[in-house]
Chimera marker file (.cmm) of the C-alpha trace (Angstrom):
<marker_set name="trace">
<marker id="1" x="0.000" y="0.000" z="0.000" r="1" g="1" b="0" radius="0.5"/>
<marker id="2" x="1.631" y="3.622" z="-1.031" r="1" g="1" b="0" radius="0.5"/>
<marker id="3" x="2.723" y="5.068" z="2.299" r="1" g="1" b="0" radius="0.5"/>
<marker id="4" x="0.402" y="8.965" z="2.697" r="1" g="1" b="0" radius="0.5"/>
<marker id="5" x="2.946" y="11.757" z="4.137" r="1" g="1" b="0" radius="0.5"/>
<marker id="6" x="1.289" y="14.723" z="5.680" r="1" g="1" b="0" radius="0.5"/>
<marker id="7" x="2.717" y="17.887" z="4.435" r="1" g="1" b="0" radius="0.5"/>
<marker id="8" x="1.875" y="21.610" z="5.501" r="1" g="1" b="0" radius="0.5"/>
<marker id="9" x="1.428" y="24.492" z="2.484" r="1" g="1" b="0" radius="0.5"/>
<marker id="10" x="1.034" y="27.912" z="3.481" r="1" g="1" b="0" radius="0.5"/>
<marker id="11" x="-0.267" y="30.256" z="1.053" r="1" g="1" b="0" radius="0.5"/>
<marker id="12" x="-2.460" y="33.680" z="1.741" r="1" g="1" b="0" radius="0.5"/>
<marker id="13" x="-3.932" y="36.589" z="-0.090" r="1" g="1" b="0" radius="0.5"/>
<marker id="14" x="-4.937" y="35.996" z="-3.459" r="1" g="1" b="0" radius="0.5"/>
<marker id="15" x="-3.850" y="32.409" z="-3.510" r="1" g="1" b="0" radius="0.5"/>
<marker id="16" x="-6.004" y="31.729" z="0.158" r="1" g="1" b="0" radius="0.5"/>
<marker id="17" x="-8.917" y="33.192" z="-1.636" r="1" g="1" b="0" radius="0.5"/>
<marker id="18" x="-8.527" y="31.296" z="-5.051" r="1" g="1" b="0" radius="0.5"/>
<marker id="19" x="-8.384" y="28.021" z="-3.006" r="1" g="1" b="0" radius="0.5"/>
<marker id="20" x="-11.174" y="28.717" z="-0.359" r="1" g="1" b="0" radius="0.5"/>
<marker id="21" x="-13.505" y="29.941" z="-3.712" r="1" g="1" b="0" radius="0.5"/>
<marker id="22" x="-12.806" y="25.789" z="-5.090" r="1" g="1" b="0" radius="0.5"/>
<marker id="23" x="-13.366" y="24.316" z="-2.006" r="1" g="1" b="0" radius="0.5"/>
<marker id="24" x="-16.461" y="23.688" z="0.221" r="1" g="1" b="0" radius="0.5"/>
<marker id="25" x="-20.422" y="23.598" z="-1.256" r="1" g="1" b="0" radius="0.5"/>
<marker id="26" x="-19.735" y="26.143" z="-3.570" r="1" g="1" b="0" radius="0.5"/>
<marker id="27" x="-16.433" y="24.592" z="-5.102" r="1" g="1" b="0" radius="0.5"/>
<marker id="28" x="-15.817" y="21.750" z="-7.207" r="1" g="1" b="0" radius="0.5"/>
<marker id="29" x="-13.792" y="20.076" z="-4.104" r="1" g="1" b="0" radius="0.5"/>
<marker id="30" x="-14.800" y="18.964" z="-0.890" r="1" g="1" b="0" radius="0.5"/>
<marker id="31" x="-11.736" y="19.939" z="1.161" r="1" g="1" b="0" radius="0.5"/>
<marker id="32" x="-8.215" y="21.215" z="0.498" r="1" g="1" b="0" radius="0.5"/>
<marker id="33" x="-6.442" y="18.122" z="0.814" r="1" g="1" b="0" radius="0.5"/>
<marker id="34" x="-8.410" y="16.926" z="-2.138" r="1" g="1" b="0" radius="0.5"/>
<marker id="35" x="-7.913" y="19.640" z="-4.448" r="1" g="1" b="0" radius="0.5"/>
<marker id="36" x="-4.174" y="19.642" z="-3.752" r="1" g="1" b="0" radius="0.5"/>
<marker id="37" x="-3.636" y="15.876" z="-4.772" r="1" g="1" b="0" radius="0.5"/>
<marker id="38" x="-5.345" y="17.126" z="-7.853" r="1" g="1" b="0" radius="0.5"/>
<marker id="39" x="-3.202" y="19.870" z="-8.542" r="1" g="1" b="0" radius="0.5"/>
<marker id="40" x="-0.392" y="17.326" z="-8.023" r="1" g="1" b="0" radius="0.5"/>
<marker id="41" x="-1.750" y="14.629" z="-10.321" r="1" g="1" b="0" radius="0.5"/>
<marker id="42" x="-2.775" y="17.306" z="-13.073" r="1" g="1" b="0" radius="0.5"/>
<marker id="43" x="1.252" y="18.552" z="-12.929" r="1" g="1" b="0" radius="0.5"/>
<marker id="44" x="2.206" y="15.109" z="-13.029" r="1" g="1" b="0" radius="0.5"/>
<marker id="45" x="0.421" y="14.037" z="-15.809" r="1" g="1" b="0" radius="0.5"/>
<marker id="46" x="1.713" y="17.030" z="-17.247" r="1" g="1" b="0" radius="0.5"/>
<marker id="47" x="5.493" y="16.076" z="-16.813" r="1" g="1" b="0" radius="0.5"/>
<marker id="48" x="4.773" y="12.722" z="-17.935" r="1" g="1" b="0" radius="0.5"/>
<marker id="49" x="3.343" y="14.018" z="-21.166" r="1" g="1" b="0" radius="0.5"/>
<marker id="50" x="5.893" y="16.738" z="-21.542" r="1" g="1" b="0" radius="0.5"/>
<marker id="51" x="8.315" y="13.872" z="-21.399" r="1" g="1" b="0" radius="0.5"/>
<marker id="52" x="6.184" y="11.300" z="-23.527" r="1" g="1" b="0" radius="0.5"/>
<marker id="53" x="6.676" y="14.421" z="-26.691" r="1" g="1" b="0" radius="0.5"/>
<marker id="54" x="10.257" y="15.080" z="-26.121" r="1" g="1" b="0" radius="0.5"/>
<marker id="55" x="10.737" y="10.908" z="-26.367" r="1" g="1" b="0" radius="0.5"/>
<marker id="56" x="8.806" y="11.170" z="-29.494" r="1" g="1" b="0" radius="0.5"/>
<marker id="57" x="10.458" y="13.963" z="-31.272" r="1" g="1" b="0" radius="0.5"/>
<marker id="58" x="13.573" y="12.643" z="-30.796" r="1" g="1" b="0" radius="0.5"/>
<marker id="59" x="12.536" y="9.286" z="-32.269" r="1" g="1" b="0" radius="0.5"/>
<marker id="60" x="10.926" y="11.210" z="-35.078" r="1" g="1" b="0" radius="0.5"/>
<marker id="61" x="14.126" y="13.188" z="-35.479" r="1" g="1" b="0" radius="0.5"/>
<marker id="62" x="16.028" y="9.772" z="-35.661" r="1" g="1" b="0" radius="0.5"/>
<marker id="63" x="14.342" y="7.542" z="-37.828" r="1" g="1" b="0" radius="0.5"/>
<marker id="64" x="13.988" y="10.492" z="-40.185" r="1" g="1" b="0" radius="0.5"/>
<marker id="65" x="17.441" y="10.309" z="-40.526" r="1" g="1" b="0" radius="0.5"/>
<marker id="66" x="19.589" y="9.446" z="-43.668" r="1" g="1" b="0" radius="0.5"/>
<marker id="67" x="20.333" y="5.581" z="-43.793" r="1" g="1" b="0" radius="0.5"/>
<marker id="68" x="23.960" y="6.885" z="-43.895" r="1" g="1" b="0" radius="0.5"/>
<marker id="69" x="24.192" y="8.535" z="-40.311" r="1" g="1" b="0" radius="0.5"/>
<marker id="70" x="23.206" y="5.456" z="-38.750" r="1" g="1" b="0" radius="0.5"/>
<marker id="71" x="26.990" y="2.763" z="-37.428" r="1" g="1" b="0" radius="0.5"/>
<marker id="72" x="26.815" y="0.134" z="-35.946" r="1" g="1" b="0" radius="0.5"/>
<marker id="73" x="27.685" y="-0.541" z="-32.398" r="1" g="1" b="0" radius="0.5"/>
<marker id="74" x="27.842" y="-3.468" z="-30.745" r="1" g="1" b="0" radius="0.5"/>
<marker id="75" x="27.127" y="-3.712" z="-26.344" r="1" g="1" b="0" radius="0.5"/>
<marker id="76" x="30.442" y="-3.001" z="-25.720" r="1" g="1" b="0" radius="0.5"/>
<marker id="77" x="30.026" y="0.045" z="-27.767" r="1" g="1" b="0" radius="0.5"/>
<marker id="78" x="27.104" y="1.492" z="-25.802" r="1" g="1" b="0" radius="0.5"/>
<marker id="79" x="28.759" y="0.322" z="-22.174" r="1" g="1" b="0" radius="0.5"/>
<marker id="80" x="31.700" y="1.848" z="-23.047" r="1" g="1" b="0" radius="0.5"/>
<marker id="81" x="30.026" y="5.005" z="-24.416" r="1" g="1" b="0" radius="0.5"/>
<marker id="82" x="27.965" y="5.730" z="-21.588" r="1" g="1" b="0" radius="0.5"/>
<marker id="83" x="31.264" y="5.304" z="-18.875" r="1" g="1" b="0" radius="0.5"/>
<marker id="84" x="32.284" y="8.167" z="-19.760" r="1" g="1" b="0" radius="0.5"/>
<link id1="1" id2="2" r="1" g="1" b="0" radius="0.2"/>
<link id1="2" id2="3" r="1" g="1" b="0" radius="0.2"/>
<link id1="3" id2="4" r="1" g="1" b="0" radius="0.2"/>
<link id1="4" id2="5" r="1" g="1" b="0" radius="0.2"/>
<link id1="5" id2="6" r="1" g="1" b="0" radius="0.2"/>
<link id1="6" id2="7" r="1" g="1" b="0" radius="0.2"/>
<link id1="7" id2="8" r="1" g="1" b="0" radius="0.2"/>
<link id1="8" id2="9" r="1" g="1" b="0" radius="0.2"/>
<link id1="9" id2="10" r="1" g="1" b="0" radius="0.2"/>
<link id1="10" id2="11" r="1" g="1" b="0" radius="0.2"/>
<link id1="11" id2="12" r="1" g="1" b="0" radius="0.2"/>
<link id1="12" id2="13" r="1" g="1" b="0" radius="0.2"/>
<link id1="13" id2="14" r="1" g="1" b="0" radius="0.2"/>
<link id1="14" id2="15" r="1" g="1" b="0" radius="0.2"/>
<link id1="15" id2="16" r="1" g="1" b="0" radius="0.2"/>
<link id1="16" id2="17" r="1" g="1" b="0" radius="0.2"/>
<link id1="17" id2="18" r="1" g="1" b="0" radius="0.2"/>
<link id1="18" id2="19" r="1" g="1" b="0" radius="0.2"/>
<link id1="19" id2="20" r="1" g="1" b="0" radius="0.2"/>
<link id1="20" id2="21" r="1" g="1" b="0" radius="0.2"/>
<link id1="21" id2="22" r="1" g="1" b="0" radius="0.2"/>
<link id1="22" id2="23" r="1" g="1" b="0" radius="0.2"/>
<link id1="23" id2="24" r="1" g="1" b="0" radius="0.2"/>
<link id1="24" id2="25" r="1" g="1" b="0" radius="0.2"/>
<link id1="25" id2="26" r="1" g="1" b="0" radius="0.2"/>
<link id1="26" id2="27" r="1" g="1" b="0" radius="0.2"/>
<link id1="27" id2="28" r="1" g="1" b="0" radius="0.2"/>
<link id1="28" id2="29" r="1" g="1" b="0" radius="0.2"/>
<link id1="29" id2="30" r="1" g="1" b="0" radius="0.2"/>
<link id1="30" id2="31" r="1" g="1" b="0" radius="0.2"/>
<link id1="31" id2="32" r="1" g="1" b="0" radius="0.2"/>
<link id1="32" id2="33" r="1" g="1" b="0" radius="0.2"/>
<link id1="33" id2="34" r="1" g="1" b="0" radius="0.2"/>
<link id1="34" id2="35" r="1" g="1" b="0" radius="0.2"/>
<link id1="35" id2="36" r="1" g="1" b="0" radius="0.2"/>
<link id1="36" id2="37" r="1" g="1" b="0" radius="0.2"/>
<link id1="37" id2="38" r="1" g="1" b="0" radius="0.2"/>
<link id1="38" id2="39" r="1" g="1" b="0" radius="0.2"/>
<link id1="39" id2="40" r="1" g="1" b="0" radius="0.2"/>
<link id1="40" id2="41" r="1" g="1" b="0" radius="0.2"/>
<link id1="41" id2="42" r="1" g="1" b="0" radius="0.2"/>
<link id1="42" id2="43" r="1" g="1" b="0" radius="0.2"/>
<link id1="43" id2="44" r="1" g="1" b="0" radius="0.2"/>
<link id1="44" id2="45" r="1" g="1" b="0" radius="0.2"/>
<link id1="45" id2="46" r="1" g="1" b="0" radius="0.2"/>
<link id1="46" id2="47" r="1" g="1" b="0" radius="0.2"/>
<link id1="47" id2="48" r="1" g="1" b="0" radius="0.2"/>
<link id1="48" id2="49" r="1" g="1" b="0" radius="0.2"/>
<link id1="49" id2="50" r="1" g="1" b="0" radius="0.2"/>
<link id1="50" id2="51" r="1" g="1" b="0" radius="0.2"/>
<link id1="51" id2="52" r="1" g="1" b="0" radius="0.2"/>
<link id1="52" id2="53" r="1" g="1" b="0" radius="0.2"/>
<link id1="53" id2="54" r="1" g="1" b="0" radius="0.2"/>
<link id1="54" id2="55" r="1" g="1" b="0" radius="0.2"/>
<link id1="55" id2="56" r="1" g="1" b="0" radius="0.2"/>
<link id1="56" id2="57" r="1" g="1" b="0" radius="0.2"/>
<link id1="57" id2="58" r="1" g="1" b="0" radius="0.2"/>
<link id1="58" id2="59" r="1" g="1" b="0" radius="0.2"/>
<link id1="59" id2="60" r="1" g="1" b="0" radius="0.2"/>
<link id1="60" id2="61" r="1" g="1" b="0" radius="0.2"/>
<link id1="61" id2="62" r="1" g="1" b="0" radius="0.2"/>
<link id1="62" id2="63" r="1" g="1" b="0" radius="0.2"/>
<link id1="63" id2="64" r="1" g="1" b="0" radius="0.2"/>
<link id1="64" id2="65" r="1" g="1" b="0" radius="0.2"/>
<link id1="65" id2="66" r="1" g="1" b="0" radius="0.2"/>
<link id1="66" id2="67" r="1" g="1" b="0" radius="0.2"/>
<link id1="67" id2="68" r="1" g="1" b="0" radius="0.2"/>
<link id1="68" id2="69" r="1" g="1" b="0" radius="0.2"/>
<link id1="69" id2="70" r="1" g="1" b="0" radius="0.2"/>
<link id1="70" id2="71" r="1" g="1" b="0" radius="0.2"/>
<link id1="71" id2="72" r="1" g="1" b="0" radius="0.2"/>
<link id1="72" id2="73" r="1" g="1" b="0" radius="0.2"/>
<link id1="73" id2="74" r="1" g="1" b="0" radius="0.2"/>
<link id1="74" id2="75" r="1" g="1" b="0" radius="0.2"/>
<link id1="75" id2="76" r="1" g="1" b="0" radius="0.2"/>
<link id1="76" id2="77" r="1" g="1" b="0" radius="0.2"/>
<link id1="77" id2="78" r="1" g="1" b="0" radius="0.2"/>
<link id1="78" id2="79" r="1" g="1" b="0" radius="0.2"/>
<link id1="79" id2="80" r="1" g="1" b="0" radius="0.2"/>
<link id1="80" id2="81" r="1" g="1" b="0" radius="0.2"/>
<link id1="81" id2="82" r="1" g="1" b="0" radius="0.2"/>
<link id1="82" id2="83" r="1" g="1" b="0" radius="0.2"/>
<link id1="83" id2="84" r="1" g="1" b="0" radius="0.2"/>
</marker_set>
């Protein structure tokens, strides 16, 4: 089971008004603890999608490459490679 930490977040002003306006009967959450895990999963799924392009533009970038660029390396090639 994923262990739950307990963290404290202090914000005020504008930001303690913006979060008390989407919480409670009025706001789309029922308390701040739950609209902060989904803030968290929302930026997550972000960086994980932000990620998931970069992967694919590079492999786009690649295998649009010339047939020419491409040499062949063996393990030892890559282990070696990636030592230093």
């Amino acid at each position: 089971m994923p262990r739950t930490t307990t963290m404290t977040v202090r914000v005020s002003g504008a930001l303690s008004e913006f979060v008390a306006t989407n919480v409670g009967e009025d706001g789309a959450y029922e308390n701040v603890s739950e609209y902060i895990r989904d803030l968290i999963r929302r930026d997550k799924e972000r960086a994980e999608h932000e990620a998931f392009d970069r992967l694919r533009a590079e492999l786009n970038r690649a295998f649009a490459a010339p047939e020419d660029t491409y040499k062949p390396l063996t393990a030892a090639d890559v282990i070696a490679r990636n030592r230093t």
